[in-house]
PyMOL commands that place a pseudoatom at each C-alpha (Angstrom):
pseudoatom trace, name=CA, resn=UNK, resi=1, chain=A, elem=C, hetatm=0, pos=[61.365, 137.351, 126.512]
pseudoatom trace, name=CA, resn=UNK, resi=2, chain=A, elem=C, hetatm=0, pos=[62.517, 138.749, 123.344]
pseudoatom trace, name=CA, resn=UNK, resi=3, chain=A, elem=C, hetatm=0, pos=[59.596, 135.986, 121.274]
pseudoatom trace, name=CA, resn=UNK, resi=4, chain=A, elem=C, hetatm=0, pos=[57.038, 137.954, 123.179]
pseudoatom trace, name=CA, resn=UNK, resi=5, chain=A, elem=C, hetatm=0, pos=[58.428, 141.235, 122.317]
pseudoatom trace, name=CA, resn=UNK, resi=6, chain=A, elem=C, hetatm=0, pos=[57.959, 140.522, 118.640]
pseudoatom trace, name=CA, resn=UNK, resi=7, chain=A, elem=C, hetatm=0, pos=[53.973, 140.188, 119.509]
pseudoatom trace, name=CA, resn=UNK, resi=8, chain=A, elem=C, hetatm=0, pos=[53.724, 143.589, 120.021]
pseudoatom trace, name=CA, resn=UNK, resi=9, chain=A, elem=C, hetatm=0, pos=[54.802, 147.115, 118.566]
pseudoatom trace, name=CA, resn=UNK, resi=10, chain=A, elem=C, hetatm=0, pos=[55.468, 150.305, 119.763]
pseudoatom trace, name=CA, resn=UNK, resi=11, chain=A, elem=C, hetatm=0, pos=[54.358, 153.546, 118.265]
pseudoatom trace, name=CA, resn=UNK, resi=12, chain=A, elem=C, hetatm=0, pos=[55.426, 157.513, 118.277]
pseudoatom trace, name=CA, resn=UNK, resi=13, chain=A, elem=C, hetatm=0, pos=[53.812, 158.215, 121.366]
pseudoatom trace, name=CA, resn=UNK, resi=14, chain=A, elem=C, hetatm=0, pos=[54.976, 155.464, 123.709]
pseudoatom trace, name=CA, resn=UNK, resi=15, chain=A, elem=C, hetatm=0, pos=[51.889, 152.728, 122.819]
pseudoatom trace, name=CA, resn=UNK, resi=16, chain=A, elem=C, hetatm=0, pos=[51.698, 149.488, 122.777]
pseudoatom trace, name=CA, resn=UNK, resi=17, chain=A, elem=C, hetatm=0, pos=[49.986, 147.422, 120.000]
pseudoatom trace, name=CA, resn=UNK, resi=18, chain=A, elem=C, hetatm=0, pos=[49.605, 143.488, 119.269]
pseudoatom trace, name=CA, resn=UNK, resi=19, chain=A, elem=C, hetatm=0, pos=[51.829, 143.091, 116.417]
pseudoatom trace, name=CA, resn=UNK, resi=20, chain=A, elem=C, hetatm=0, pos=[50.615, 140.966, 113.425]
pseudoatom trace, name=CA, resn=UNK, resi=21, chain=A, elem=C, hetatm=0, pos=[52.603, 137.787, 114.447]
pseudoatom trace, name=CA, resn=UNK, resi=22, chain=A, elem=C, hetatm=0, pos=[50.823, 138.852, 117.954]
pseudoatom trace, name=CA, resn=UNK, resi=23, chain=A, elem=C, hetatm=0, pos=[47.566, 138.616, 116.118]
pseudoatom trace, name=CA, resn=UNK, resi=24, chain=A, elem=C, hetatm=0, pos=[48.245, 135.021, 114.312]
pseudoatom trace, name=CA, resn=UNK, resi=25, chain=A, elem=C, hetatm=0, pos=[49.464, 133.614, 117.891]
pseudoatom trace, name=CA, resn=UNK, resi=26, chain=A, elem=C, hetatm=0, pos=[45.978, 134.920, 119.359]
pseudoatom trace, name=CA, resn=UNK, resi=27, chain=A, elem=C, hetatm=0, pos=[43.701, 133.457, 116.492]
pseudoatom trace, name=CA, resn=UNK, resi=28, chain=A, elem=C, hetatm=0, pos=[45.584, 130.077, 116.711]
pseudoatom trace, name=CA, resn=UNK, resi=29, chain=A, elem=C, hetatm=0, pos=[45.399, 129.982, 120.418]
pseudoatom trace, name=CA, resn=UNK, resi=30, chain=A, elem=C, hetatm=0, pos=[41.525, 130.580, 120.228]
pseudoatom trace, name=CA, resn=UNK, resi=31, chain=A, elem=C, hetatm=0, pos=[41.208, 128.027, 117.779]
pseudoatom trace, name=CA, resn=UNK, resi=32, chain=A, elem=C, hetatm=0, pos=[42.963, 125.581, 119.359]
pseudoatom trace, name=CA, resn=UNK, resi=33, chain=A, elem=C, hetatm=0, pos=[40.944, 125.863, 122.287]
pseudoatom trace, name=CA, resn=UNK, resi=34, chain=A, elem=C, hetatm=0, pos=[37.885, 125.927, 120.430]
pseudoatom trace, name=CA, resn=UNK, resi=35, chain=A, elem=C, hetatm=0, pos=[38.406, 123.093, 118.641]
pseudoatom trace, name=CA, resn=UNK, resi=36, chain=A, elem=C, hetatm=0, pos=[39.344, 121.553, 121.604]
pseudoatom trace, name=CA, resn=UNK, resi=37, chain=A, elem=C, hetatm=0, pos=[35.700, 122.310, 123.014]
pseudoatom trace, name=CA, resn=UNK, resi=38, chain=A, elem=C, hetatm=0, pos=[34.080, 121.191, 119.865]
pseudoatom trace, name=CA, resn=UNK, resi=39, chain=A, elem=C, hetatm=0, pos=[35.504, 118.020, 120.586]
pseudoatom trace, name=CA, resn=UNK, resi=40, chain=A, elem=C, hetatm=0, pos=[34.725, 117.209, 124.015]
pseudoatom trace, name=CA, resn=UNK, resi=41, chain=A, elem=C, hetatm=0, pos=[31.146, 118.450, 122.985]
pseudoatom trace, name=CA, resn=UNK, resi=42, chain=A, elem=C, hetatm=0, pos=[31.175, 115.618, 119.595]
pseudoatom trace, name=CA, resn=UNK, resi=43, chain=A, elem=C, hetatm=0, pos=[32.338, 113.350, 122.172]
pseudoatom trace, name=CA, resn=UNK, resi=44, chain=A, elem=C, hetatm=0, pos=[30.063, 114.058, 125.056]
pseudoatom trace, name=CA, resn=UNK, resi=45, chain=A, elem=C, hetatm=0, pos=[26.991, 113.440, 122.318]
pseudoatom trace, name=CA, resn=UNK, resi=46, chain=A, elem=C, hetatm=0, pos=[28.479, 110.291, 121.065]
pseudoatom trace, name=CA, resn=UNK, resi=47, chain=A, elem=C, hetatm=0, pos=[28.216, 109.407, 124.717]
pseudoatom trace, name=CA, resn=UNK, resi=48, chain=A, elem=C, hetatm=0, pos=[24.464, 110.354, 124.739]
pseudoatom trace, name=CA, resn=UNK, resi=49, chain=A, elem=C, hetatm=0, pos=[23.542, 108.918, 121.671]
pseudoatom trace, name=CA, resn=UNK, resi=50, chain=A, elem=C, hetatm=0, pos=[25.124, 105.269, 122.604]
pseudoatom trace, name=CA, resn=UNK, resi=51, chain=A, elem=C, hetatm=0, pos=[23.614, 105.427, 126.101]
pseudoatom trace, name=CA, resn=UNK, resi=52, chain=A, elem=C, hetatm=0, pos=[20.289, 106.371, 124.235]
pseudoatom trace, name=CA, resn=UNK, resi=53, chain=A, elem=C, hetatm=0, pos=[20.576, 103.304, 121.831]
pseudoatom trace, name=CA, resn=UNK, resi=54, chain=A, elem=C, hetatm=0, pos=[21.366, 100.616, 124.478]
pseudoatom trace, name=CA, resn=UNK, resi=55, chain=A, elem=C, hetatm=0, pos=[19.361, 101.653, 126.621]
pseudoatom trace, name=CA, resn=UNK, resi=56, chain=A, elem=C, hetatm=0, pos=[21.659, 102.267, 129.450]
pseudoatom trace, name=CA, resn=UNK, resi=57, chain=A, elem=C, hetatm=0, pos=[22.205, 104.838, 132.209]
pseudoatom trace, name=CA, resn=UNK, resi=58, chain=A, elem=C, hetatm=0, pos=[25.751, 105.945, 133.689]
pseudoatom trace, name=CA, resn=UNK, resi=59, chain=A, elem=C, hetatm=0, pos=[24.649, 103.731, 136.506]
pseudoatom trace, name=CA, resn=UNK, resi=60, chain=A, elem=C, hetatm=0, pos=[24.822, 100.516, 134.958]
pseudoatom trace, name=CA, resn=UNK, resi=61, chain=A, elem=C, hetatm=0, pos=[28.787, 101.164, 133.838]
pseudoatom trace, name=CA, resn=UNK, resi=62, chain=A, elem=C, hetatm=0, pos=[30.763, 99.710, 136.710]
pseudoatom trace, name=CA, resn=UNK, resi=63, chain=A, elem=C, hetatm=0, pos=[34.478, 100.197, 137.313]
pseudoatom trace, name=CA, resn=UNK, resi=64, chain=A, elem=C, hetatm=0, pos=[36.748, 97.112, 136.955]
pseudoatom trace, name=CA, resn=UNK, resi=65, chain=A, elem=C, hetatm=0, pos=[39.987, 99.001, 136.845]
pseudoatom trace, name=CA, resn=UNK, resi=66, chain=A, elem=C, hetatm=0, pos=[42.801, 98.296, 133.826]
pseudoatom trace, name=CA, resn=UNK, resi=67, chain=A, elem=C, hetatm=0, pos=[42.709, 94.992, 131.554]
pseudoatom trace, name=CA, resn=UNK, resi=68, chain=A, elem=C, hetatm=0, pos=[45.820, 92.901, 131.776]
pseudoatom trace, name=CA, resn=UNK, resi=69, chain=A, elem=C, hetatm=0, pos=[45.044, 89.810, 130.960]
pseudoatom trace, name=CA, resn=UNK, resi=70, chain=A, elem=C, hetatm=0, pos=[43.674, 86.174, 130.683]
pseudoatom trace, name=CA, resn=UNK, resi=71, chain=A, elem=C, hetatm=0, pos=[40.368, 87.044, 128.672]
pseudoatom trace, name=CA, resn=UNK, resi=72, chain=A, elem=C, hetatm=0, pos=[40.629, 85.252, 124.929]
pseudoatom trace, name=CA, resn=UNK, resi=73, chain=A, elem=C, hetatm=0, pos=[39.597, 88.246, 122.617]
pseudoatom trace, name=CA, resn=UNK, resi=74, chain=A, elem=C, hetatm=0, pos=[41.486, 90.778, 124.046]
pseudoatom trace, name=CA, resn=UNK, resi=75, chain=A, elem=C, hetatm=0, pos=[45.640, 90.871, 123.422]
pseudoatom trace, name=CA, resn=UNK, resi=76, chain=A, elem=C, hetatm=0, pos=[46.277, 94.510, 124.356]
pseudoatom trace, name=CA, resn=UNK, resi=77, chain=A, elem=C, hetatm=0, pos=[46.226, 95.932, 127.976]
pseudoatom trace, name=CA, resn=UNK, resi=78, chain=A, elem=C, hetatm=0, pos=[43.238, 98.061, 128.378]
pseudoatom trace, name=CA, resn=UNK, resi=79, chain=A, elem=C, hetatm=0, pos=[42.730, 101.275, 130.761]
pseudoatom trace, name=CA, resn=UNK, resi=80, chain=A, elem=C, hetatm=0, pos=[39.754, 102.634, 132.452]
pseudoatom trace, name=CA, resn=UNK, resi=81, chain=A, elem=C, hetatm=0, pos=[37.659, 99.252, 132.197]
pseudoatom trace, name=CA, resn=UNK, resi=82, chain=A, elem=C, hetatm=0, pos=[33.955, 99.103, 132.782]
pseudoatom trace, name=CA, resn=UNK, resi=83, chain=A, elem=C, hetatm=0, pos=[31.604, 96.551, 132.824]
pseudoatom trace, name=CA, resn=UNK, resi=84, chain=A, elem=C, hetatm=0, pos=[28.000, 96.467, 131.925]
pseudoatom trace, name=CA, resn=UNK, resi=85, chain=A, elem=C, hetatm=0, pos=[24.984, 93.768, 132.274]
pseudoatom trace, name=CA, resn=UNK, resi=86, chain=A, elem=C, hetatm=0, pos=[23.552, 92.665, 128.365]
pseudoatom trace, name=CA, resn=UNK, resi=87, chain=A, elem=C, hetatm=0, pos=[21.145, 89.661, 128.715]
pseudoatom trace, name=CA, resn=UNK, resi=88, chain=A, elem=C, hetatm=0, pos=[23.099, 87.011, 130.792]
pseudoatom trace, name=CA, resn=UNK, resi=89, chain=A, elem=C, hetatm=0, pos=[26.736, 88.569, 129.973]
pseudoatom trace, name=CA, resn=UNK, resi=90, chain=A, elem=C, hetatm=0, pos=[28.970, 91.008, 131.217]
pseudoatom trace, name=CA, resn=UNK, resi=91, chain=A, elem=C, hetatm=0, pos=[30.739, 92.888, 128.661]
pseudoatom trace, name=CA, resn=UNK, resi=92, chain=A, elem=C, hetatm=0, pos=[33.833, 95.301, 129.028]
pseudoatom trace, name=CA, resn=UNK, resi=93, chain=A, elem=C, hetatm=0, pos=[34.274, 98.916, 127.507]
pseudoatom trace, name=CA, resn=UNK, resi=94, chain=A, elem=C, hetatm=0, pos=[36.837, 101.149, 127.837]
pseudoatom trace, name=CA, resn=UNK, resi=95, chain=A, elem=C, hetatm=0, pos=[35.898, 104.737, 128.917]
pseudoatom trace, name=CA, resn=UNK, resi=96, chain=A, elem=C, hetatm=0, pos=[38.462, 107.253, 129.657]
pseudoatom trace, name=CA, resn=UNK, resi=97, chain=A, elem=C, hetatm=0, pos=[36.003, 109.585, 131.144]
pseudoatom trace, name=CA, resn=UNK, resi=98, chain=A, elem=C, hetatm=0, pos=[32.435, 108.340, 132.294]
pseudoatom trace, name=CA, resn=UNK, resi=99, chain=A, elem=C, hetatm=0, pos=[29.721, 110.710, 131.287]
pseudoatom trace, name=CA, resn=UNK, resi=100, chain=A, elem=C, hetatm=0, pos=[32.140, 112.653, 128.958]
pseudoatom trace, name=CA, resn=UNK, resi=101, chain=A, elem=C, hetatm=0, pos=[33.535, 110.414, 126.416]
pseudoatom trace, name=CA, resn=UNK, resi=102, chain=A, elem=C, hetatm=0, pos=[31.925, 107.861, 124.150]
pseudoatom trace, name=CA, resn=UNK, resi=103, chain=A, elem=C, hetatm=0, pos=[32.384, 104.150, 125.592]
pseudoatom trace, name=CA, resn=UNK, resi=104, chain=A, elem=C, hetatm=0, pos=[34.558, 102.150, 123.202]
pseudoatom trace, name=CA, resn=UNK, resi=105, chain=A, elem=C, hetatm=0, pos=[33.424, 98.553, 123.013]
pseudoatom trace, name=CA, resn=UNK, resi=106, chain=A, elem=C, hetatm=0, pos=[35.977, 96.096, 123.532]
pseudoatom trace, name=CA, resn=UNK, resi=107, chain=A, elem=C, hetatm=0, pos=[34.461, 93.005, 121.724]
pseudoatom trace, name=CA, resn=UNK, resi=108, chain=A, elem=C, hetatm=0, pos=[34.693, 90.874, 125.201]
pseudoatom trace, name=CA, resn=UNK, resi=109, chain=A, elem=C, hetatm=0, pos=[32.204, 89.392, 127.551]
pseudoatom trace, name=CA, resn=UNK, resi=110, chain=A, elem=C, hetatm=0, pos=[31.654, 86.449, 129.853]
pseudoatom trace, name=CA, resn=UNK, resi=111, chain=A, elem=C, hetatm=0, pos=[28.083, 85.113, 130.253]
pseudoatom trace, name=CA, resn=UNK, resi=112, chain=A, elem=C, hetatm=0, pos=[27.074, 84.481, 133.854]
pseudoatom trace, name=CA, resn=UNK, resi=113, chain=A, elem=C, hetatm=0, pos=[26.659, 80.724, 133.873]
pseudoatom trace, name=CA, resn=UNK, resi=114, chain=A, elem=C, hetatm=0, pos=[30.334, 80.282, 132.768]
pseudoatom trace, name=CA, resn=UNK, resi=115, chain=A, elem=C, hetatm=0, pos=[32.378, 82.349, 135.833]
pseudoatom trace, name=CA, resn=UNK, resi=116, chain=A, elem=C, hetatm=0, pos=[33.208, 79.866, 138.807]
pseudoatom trace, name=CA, resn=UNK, resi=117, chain=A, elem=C, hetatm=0, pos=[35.452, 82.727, 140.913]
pseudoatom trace, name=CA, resn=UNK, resi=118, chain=A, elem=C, hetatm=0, pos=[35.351, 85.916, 141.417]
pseudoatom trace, name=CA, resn=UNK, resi=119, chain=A, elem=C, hetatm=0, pos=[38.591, 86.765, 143.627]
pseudoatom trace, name=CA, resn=UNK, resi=120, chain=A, elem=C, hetatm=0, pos=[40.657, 89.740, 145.058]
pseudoatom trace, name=CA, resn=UNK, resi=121, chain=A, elem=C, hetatm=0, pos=[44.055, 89.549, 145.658]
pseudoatom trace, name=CA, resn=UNK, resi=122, chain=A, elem=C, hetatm=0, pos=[47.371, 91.818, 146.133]
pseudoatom trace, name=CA, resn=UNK, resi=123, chain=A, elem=C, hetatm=0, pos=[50.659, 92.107, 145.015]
pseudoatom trace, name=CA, resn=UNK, resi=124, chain=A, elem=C, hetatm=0, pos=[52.139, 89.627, 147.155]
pseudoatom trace, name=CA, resn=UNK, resi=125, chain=A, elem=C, hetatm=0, pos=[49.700, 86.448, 146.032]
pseudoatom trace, name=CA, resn=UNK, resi=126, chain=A, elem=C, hetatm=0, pos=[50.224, 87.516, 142.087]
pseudoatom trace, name=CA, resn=UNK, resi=127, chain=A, elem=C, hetatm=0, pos=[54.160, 87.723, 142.966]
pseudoatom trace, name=CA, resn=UNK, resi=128, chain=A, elem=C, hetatm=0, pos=[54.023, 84.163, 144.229]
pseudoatom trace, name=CA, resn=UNK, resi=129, chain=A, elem=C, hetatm=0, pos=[52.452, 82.619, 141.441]
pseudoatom trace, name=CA, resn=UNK, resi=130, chain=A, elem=C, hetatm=0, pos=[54.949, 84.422, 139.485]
pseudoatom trace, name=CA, resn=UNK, resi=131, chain=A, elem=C, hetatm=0, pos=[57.424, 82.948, 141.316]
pseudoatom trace, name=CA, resn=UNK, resi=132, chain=A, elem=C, hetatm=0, pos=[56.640, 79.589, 140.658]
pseudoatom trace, name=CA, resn=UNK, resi=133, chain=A, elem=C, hetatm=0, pos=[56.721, 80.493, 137.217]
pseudoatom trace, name=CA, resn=UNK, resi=134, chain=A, elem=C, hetatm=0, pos=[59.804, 81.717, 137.035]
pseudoatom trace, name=CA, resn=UNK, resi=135, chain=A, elem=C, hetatm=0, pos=[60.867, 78.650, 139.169]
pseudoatom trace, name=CA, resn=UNK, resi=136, chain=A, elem=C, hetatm=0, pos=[59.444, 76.582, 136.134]
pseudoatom trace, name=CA, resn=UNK, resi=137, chain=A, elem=C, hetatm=0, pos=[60.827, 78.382, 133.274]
pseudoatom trace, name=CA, resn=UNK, resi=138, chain=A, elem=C, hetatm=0, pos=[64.154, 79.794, 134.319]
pseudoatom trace, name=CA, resn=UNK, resi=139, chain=A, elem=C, hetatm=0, pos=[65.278, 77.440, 137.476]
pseudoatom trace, name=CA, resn=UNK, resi=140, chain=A, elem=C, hetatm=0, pos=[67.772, 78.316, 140.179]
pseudoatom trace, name=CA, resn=UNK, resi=141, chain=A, elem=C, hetatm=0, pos=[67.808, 81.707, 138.593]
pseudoatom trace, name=CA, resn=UNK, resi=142, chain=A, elem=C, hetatm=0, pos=[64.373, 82.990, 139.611]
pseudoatom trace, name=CA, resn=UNK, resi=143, chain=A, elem=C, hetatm=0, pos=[65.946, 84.059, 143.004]
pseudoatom trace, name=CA, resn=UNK, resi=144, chain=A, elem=C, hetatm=0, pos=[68.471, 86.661, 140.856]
pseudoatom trace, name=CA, resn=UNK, resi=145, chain=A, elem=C, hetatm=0, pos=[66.076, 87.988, 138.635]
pseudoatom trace, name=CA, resn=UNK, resi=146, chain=A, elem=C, hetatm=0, pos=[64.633, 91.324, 139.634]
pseudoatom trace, name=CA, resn=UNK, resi=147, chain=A, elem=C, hetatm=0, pos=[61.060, 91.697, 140.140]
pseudoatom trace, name=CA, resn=UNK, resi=148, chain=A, elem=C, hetatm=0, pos=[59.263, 94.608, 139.223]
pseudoatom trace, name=CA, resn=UNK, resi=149, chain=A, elem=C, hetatm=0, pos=[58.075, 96.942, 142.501]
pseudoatom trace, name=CA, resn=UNK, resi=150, chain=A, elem=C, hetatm=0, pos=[54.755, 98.285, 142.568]
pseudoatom trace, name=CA, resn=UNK, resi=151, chain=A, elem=C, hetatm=0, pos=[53.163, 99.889, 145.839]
pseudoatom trace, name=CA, resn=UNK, resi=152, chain=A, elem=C, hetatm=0, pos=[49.492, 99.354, 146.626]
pseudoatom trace, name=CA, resn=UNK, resi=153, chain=A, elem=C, hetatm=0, pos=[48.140, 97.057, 143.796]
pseudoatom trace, name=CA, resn=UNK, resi=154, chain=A, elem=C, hetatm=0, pos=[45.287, 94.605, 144.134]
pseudoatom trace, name=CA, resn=UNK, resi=155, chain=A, elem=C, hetatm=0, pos=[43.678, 92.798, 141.532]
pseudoatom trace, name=CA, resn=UNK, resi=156, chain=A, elem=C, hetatm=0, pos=[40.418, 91.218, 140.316]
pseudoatom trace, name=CA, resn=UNK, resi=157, chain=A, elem=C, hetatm=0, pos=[40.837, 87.897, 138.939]
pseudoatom trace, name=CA, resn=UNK, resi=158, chain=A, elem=C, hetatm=0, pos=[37.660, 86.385, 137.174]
pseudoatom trace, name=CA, resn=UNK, resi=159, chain=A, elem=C, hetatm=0, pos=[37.540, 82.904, 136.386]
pseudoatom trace, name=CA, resn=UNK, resi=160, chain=A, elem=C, hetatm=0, pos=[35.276, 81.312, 133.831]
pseudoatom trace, name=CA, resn=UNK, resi=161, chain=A, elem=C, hetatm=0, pos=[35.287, 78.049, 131.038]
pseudoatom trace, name=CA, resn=UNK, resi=162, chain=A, elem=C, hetatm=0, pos=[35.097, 79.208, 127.611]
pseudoatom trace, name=CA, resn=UNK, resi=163, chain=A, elem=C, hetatm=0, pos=[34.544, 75.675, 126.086]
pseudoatom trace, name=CA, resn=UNK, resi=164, chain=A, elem=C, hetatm=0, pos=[37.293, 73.410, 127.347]
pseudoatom trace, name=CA, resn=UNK, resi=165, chain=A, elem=C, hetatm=0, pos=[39.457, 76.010, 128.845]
pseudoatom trace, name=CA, resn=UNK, resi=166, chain=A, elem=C, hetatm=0, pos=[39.610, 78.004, 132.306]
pseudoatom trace, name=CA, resn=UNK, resi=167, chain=A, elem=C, hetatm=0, pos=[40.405, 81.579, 132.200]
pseudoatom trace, name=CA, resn=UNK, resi=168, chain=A, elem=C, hetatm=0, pos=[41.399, 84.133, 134.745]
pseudoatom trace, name=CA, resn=UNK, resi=169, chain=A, elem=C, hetatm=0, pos=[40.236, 87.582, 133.520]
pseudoatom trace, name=CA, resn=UNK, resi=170, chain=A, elem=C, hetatm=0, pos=[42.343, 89.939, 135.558]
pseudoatom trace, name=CA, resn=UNK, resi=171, chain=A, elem=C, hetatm=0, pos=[42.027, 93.165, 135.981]
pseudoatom trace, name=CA, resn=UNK, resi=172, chain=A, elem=C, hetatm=0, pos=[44.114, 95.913, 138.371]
pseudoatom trace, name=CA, resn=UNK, resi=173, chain=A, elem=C, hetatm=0, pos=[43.670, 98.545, 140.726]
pseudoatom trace, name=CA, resn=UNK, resi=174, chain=A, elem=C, hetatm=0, pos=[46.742, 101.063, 141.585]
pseudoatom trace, name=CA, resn=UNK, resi=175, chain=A, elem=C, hetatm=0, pos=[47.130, 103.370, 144.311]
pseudoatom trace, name=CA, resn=UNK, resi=176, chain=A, elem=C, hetatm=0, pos=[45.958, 103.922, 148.033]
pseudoatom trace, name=CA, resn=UNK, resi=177, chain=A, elem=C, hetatm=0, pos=[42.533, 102.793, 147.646]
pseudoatom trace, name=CA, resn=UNK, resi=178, chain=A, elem=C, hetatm=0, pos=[43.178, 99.922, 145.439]
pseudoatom trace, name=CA, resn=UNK, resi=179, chain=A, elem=C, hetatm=0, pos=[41.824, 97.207, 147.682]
pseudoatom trace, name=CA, resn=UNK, resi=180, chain=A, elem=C, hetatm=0, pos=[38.966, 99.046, 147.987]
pseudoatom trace, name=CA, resn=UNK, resi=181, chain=A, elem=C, hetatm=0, pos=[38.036, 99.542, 144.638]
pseudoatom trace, name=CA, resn=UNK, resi=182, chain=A, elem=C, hetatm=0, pos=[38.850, 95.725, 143.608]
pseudoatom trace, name=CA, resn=UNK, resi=183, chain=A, elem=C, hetatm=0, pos=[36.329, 95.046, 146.043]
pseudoatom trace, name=CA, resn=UNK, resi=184, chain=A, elem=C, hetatm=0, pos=[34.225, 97.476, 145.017]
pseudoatom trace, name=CA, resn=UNK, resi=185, chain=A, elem=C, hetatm=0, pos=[34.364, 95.694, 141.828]
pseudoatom trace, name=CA, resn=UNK, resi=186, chain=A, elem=C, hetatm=0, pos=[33.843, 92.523, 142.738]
pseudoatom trace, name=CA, resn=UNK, resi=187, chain=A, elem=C, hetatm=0, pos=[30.686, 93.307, 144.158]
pseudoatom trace, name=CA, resn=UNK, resi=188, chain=A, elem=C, hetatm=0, pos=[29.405, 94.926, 141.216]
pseudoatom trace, name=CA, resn=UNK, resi=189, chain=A, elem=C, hetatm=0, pos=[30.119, 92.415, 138.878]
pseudoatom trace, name=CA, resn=UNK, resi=190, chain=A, elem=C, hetatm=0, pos=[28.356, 89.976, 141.838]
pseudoatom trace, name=CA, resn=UNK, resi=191, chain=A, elem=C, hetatm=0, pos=[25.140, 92.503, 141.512]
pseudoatom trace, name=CA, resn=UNK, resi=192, chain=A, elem=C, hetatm=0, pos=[25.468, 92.043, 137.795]
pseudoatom trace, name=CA, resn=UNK, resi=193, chain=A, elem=C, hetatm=0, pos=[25.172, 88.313, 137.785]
pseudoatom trace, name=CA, resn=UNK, resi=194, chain=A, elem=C, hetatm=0, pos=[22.293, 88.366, 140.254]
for i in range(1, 194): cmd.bond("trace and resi %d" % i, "trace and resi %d" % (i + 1))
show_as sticks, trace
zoom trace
């Protein structure tokens, strides 16, 4: 109470004025939020201008949920995955907010003629292969070692050849709908390879 009591002064006659700390809180406060506008506006026209130069729509960006794993040039767990149709690939950018912020290319794609699977799964058929896993690497004491709990996953699993090797592109879906939108997502990226 009392830091907002030094934002304002009283005078001889009972009045009360913004102080001039009162004043510097207000202007920094405006411009904060300003510059938070000028922002999202820089951002929403970076968004324009790379839709304009591919060629692209909103509607061609479809939802493939978060990155985990199992595609060779990316290492790092990436959110808000979309996927869009260039020639005879499908490549992956990460978009925090369609429409409002500019897509940020993540250097990965799979051509068409490559993916063998496109699958759906849930918690329970990840867990399992995880299982065996642990099985392999730690023995008897995969039973004891805690797993960790998540409610209402599904996942997409892609798998392609790059070359010699097989690779299971997975991404995953979190939350009451999740099924749905994995499957969602496996039909678009079907669509796209039509």
């Amino acid at each position: 109470m009392s830091f907002f009591t030094s934002c304002t002064n009283t005078d001889e006659y009972g009045n009360t004025h913004v102080s001039d700390f009162g004043w510097l809180i207000l202007i920094f406060a405006i411009s904060f939020v300003a510059y938070i506008i000028y922002v999202m506006i820089q951002d929403k026209k970076k968004s324009k201008n790379f839709l304009k130069e591919k060629k692209l729509k909103l509607e061609d960006f479809y939802p493939v949920g978060n990155y985990v794993g199992g595609h060779p040039n990316l290492k790092n767990i990436a959110h808000d995955v979309y996927a869009v149709r260039f020639d005879k690939n499908i490549n992956f950018y990460s978009i925090p907010v369609l429409g409002s912020s500019a897509p940020i290319d993540l250097k990965a794609f799979i051509p068409f003629d490559t993916i063998n699977n496109i699958t759906v799964e849930d918690k329970s058929s990840i867990e399992r292969r995880m299982t065996v896993g642990r099985l392999f690497f730690t023995g008897i004491f995969a039973f004891a070692w805690k797993k960790k709990q998540r409610n209402n996953d599904a996942y997409l699993l892609i798998e392609w050849k790059d070359g010699r090797f097989m690779n299971t592109t997975t991404f995953n879906f979190t939350g009451d709908n999740a099924f749905l939108h994995a499957n969602n997502a496996r039909s678009a990226i079907i669509k796209l390879c039509s």
